[in-house]
PyMOL Python script that loads the backbone (N, CA, C, O; Angstrom):
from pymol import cmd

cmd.read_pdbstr("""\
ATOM      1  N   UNK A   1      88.141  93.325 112.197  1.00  0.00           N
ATOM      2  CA  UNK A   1      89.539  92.986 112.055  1.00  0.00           C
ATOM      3  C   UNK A   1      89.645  91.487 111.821  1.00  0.00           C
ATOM      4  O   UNK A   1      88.865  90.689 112.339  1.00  0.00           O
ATOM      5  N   UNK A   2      90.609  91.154 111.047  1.00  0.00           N
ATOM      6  CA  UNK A   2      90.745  89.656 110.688  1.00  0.00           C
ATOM      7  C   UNK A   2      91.366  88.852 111.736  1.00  0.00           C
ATOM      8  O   UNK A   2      92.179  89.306 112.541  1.00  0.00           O
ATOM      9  N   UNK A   3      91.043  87.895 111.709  1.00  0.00           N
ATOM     10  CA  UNK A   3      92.119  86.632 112.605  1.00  0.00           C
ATOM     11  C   UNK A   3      93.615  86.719 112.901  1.00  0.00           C
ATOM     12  O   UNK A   3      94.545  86.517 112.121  1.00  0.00           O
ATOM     13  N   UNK A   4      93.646  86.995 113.934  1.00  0.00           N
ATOM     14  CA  UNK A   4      95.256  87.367 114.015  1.00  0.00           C
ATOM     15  C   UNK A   4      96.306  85.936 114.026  1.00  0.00           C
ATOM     16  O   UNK A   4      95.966  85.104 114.867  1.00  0.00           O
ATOM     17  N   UNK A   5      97.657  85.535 113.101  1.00  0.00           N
ATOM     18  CA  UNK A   5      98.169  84.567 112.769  1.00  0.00           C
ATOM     19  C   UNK A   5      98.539  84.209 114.561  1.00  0.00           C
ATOM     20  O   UNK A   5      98.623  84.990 115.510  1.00  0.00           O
ATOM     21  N   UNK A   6      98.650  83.170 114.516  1.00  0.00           N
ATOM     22  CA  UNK A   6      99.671  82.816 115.921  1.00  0.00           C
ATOM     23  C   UNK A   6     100.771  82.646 116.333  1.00  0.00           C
ATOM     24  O   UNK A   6     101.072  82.110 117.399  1.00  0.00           O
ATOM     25  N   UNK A   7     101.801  83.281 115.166  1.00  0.00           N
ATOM     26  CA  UNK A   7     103.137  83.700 115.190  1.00  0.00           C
ATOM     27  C   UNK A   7     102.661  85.222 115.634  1.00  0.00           C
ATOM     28  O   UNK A   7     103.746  85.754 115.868  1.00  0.00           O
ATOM     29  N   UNK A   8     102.110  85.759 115.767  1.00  0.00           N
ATOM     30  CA  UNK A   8     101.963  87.647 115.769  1.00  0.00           C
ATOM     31  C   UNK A   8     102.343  87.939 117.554  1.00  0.00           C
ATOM     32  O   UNK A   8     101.872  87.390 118.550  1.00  0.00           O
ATOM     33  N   UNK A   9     103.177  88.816 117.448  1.00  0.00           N
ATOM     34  CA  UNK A   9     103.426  89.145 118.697  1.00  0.00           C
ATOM     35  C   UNK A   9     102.241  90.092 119.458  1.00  0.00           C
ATOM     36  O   UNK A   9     101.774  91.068 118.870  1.00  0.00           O
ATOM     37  N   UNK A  10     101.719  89.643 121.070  1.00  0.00           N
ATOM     38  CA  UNK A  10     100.597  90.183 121.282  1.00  0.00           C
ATOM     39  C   UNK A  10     101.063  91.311 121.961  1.00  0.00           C
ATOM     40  O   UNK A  10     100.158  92.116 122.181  1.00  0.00           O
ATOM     41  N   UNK A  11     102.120  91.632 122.352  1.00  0.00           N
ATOM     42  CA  UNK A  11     102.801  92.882 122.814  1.00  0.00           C
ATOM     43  C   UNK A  11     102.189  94.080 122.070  1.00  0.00           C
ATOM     44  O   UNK A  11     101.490  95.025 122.437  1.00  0.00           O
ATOM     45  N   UNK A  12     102.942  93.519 120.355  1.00  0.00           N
ATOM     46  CA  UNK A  12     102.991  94.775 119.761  1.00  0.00           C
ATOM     47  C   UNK A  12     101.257  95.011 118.877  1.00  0.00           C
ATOM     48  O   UNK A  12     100.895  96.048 118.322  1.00  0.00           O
ATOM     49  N   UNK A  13     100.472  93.745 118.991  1.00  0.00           N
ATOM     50  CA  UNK A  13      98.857  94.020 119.174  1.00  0.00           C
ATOM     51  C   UNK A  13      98.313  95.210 120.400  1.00  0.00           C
ATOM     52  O   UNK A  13      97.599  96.194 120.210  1.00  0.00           O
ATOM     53  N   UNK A  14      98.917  94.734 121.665  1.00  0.00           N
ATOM     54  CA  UNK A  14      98.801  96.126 122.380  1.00  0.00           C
ATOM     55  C   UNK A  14      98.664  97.398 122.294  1.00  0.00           C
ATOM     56  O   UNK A  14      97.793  98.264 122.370  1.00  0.00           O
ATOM     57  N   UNK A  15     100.059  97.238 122.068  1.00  0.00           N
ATOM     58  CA  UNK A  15     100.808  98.624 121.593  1.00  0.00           C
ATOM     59  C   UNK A  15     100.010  99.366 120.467  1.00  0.00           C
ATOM     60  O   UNK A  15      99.677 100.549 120.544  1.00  0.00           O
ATOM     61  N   UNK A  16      99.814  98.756 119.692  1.00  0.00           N
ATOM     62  CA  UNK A  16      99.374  99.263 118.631  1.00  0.00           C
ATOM     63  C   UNK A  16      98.123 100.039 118.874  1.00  0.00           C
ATOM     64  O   UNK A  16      97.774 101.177 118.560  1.00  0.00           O
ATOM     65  N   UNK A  17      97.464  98.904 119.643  1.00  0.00           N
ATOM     66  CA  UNK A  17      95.857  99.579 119.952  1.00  0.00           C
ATOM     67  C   UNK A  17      96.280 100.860 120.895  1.00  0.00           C
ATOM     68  O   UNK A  17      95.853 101.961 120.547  1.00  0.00           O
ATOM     69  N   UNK A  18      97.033 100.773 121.978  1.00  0.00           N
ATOM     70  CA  UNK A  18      97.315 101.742 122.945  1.00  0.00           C
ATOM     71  C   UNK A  18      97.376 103.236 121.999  1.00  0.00           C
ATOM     72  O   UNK A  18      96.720 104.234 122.296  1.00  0.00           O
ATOM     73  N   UNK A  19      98.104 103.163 121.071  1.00  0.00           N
ATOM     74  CA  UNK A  19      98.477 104.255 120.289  1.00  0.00           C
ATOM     75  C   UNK A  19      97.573 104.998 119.104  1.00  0.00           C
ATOM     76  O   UNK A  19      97.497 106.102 118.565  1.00  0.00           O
ATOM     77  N   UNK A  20      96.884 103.587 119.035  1.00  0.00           N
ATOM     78  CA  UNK A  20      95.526 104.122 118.133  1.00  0.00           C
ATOM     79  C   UNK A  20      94.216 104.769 118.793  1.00  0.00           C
ATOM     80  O   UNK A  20      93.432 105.485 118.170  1.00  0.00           O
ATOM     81  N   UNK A  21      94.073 104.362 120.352  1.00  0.00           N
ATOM     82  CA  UNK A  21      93.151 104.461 121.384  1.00  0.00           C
ATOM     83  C   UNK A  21      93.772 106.275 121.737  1.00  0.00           C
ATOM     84  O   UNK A  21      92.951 107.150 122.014  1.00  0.00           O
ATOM     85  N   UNK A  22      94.770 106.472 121.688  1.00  0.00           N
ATOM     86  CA  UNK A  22      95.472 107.934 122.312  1.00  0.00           C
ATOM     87  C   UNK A  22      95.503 108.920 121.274  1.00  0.00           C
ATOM     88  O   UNK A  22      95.901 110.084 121.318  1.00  0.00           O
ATOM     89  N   UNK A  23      94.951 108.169 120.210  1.00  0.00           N
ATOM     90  CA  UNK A  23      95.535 109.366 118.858  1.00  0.00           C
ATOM     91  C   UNK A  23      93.933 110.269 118.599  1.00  0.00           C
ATOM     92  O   UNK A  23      92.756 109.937 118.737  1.00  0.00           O
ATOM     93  N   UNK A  24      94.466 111.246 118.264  1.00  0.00           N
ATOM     94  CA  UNK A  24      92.773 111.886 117.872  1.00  0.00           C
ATOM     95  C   UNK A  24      92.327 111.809 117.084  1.00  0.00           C
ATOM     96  O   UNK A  24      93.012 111.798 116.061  1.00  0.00           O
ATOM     97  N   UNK A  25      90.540 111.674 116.949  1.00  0.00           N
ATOM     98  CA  UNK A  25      90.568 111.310 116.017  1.00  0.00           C
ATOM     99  C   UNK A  25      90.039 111.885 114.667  1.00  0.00           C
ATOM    100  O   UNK A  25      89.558 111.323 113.683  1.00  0.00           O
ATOM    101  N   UNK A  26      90.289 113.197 114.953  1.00  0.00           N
ATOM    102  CA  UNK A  26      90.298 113.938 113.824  1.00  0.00           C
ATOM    103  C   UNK A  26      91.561 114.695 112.763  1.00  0.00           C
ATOM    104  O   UNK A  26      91.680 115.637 111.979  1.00  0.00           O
ATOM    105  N   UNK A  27      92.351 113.582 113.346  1.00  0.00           N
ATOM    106  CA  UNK A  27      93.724 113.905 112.161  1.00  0.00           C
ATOM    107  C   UNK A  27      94.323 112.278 111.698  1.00  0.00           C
ATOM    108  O   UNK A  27      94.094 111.335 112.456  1.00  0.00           O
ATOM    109  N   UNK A  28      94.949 112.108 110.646  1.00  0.00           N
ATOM    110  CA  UNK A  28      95.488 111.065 109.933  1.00  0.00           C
ATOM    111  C   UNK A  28      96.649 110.463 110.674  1.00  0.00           C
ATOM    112  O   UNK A  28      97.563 111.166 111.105  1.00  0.00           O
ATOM    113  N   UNK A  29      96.608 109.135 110.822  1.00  0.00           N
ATOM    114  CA  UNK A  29      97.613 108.481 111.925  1.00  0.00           C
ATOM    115  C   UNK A  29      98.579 108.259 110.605  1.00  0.00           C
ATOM    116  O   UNK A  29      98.511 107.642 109.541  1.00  0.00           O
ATOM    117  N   UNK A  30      99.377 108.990 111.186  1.00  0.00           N
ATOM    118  CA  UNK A  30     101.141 108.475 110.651  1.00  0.00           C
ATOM    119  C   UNK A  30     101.693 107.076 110.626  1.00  0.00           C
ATOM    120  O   UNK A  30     102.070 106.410 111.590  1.00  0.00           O
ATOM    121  N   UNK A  31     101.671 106.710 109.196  1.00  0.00           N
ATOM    122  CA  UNK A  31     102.595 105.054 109.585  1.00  0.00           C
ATOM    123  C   UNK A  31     103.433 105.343 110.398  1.00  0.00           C
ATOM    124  O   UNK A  31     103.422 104.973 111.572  1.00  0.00           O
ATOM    125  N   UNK A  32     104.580 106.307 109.673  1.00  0.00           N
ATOM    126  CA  UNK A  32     106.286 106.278 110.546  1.00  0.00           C
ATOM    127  C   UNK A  32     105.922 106.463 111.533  1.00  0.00           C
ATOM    128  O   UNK A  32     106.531 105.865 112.421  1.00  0.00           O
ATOM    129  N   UNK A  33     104.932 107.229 111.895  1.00  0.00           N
ATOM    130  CA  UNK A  33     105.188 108.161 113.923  1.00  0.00           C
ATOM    131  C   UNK A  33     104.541 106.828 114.515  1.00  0.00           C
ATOM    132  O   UNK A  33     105.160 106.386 115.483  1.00  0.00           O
ATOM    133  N   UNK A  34     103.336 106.050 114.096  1.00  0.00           N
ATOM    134  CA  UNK A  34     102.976 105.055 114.651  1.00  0.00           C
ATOM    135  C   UNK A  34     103.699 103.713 114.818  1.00  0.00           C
ATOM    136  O   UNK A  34     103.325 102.994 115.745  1.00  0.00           O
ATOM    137  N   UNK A  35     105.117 103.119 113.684  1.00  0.00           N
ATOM    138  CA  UNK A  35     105.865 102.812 113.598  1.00  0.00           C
ATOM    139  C   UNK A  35     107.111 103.083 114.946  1.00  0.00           C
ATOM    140  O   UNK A  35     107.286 102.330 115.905  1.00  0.00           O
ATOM    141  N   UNK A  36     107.577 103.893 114.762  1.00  0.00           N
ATOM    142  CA  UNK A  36     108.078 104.746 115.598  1.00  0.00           C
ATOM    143  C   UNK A  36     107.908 104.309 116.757  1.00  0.00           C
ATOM    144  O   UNK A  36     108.838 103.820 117.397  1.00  0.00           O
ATOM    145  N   UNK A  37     106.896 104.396 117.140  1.00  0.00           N
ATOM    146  CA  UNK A  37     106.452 105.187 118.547  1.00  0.00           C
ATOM    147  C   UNK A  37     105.827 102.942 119.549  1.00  0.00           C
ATOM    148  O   UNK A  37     105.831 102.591 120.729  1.00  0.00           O
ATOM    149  N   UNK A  38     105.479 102.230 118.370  1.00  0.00           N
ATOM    150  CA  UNK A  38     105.194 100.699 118.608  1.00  0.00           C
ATOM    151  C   UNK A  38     106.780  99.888 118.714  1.00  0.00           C
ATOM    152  O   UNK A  38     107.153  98.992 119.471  1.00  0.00           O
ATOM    153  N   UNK A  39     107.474 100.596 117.654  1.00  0.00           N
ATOM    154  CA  UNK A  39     108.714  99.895 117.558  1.00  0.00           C
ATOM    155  C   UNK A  39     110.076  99.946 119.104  1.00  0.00           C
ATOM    156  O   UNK A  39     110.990  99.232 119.516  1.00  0.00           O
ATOM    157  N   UNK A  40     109.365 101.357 119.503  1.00  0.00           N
ATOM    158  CA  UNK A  40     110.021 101.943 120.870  1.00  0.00           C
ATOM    159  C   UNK A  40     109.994 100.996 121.957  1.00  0.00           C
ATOM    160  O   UNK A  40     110.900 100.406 122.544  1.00  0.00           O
ATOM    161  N   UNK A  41     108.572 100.989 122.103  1.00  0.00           N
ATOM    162  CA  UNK A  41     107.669 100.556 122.856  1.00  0.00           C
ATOM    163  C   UNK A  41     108.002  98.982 122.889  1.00  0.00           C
ATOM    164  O   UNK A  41     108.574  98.788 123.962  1.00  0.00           O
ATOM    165  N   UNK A  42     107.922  98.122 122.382  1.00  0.00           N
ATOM    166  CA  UNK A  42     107.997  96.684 122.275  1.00  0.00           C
ATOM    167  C   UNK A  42     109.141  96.267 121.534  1.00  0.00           C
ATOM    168  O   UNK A  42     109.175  96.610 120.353  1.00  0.00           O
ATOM    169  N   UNK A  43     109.900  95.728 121.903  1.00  0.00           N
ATOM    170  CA  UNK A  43     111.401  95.332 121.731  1.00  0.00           C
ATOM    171  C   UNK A  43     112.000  94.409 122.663  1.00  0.00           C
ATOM    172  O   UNK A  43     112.333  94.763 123.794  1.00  0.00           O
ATOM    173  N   UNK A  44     112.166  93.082 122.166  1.00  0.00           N
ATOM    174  CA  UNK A  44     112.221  92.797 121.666  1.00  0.00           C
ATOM    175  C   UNK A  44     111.043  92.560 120.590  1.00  0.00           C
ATOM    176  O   UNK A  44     109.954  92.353 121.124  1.00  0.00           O
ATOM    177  N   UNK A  45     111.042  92.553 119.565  1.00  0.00           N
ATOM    178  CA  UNK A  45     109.578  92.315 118.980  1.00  0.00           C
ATOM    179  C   UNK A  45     109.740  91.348 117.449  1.00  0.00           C
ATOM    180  O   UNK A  45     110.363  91.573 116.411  1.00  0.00           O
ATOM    181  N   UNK A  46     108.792  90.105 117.925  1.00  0.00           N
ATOM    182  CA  UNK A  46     109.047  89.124 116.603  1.00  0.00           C
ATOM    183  C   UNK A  46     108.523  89.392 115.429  1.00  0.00           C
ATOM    184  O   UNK A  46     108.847  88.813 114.392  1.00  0.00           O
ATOM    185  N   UNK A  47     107.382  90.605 115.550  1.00  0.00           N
ATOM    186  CA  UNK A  47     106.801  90.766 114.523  1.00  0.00           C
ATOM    187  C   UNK A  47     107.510  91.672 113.283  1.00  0.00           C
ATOM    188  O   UNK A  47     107.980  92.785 113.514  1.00  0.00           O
ATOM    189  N   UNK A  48     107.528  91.042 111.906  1.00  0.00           N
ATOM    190  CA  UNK A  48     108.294  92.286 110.986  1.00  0.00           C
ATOM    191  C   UNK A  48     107.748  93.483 111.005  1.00  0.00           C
ATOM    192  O   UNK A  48     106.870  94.116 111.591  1.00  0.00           O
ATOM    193  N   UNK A  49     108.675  93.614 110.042  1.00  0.00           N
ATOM    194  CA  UNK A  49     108.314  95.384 109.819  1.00  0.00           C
ATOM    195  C   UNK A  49     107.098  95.398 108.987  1.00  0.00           C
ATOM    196  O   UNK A  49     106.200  96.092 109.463  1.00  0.00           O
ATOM    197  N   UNK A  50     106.827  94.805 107.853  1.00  0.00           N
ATOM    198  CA  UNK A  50     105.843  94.519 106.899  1.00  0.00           C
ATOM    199  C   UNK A  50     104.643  94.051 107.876  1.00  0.00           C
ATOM    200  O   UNK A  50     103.638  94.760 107.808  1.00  0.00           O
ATOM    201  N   UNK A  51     104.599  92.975 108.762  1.00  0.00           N
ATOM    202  CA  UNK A  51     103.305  92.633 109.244  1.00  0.00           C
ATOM    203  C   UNK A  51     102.972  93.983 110.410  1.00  0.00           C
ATOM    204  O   UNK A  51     101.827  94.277 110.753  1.00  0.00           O
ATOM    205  N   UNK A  52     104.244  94.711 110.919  1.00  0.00           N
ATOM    206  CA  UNK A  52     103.350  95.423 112.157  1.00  0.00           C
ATOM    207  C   UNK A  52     102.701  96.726 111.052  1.00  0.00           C
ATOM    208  O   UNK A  52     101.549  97.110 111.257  1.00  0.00           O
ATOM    209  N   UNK A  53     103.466  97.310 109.974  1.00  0.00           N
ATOM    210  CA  UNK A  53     102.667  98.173 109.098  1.00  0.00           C
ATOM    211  C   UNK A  53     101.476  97.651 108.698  1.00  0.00           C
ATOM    212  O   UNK A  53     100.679  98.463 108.226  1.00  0.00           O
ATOM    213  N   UNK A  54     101.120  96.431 108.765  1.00  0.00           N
ATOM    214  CA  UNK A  54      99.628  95.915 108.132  1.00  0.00           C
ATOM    215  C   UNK A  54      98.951  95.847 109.043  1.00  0.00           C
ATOM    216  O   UNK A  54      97.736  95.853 108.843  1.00  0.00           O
ATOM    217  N   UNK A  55      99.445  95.760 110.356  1.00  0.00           N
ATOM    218  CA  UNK A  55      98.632  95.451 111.838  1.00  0.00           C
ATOM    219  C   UNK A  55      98.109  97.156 111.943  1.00  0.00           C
ATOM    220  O   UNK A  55      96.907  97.391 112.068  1.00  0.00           O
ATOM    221  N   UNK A  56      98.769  97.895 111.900  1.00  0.00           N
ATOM    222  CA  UNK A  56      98.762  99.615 112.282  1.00  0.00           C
ATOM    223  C   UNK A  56      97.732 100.002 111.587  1.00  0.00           C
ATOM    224  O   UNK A  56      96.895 100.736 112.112  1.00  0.00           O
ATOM    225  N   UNK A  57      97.576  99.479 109.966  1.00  0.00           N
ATOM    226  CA  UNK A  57      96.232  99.934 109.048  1.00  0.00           C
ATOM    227  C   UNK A  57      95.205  99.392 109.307  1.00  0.00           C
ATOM    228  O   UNK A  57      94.289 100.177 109.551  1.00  0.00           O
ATOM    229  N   UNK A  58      94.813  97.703 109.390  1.00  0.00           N
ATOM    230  CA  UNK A  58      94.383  97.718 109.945  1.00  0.00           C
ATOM    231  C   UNK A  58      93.537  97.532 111.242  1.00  0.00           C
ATOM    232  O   UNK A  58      92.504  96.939 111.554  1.00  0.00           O
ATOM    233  N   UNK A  59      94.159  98.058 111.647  1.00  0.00           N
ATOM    234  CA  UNK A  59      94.059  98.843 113.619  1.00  0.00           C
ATOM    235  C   UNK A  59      92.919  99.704 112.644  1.00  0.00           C
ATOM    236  O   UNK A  59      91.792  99.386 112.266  1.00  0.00           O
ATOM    237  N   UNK A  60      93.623 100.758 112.451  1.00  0.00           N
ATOM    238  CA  UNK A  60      93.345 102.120 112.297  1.00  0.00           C
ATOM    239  C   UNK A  60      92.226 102.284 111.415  1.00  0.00           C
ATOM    240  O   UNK A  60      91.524 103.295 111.384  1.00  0.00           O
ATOM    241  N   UNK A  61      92.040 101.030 110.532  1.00  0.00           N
ATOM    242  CA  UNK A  61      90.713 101.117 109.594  1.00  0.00           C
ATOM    243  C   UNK A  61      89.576 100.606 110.529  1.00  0.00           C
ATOM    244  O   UNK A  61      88.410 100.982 110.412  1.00  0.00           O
ATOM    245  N   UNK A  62      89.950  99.842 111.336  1.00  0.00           N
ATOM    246  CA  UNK A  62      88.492  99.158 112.194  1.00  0.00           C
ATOM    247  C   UNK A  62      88.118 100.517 113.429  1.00  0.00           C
ATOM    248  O   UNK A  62      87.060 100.611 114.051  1.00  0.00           O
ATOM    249  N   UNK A  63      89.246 101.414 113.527  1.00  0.00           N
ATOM    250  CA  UNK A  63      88.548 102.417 114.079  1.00  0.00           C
ATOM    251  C   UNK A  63      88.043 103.500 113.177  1.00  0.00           C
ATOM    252  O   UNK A  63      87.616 104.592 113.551  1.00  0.00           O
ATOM    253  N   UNK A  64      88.128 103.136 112.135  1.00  0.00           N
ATOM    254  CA  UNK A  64      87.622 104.320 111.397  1.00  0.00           C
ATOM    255  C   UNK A  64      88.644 105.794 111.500  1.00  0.00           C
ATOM    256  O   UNK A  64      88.358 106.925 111.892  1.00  0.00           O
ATOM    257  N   UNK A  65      89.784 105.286 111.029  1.00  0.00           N
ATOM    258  CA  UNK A  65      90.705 106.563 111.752  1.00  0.00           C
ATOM    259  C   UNK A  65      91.506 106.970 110.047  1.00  0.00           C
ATOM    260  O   UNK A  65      92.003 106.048 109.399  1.00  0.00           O
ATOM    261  N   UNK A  66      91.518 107.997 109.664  1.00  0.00           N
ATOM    262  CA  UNK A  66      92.224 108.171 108.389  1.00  0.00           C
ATOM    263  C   UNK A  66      93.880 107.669 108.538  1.00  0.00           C
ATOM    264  O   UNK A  66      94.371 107.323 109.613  1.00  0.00           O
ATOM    265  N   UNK A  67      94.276 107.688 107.842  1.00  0.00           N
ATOM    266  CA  UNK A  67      95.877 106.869 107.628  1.00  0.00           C
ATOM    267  C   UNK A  67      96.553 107.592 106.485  1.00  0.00           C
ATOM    268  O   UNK A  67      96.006 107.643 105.383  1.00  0.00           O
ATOM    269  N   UNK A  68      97.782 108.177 106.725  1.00  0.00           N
ATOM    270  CA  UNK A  68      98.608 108.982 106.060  1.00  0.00           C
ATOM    271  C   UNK A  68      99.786 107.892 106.141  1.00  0.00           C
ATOM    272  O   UNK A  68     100.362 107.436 107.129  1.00  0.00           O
ATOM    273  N   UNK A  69      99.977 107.588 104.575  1.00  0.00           N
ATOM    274  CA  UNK A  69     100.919 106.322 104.445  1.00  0.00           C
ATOM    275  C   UNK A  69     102.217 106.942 103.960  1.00  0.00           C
ATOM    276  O   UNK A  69     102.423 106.933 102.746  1.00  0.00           O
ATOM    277  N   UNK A  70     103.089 107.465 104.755  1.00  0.00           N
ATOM    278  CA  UNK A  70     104.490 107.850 104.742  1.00  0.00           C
ATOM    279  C   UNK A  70     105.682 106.967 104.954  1.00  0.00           C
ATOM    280  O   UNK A  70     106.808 107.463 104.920  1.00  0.00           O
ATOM    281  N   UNK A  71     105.508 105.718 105.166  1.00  0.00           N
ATOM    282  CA  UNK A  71     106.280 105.003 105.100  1.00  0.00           C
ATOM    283  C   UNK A  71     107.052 104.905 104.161  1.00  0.00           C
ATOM    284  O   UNK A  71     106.300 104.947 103.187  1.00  0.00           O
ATOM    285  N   UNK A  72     108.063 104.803 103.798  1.00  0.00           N
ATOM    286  CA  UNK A  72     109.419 104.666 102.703  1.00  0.00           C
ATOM    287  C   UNK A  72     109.294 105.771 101.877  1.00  0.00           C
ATOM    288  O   UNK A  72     110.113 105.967 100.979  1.00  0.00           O
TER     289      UNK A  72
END
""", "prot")
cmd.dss("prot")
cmd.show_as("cartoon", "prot")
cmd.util.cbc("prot")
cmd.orient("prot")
């Protein structure tokens, strides 16, 4: 995983992992449900919408986890 900026909220770094760590891993992690489910979770949250979708992939690519990109 790359260098995380130091504007990035470490909440929703958490979160993210929390949700990638719980997901199984033999099915495709949902942007929206992973979206969803980080955006719930951490609120207030400084991070956009654009950087936490890039944080979620890749999350999900350094675990080796397939990614079903349903977003918009």
């Amino acid at each position: 995983m790359r260098e995380l900026p130091s504007n990035v909220d470490a909440d929703a770094v958490i979160e993210v992992g929390r949700y990638l760590d719980d997901h199984a891993k033999t099915t495709a992690v949902s942007i929206s449900e992973a979206f969803r489910v980080v955006r719930r979770r951490v609120t207030p949250s400084r991070v956009g919408d654009t950087r936490l979708e890039e944080l979620i992939v890749e999350s999900a690519g350094t675990r080796h986890l397939a990614v079903l990109m349903d977003n918009r």
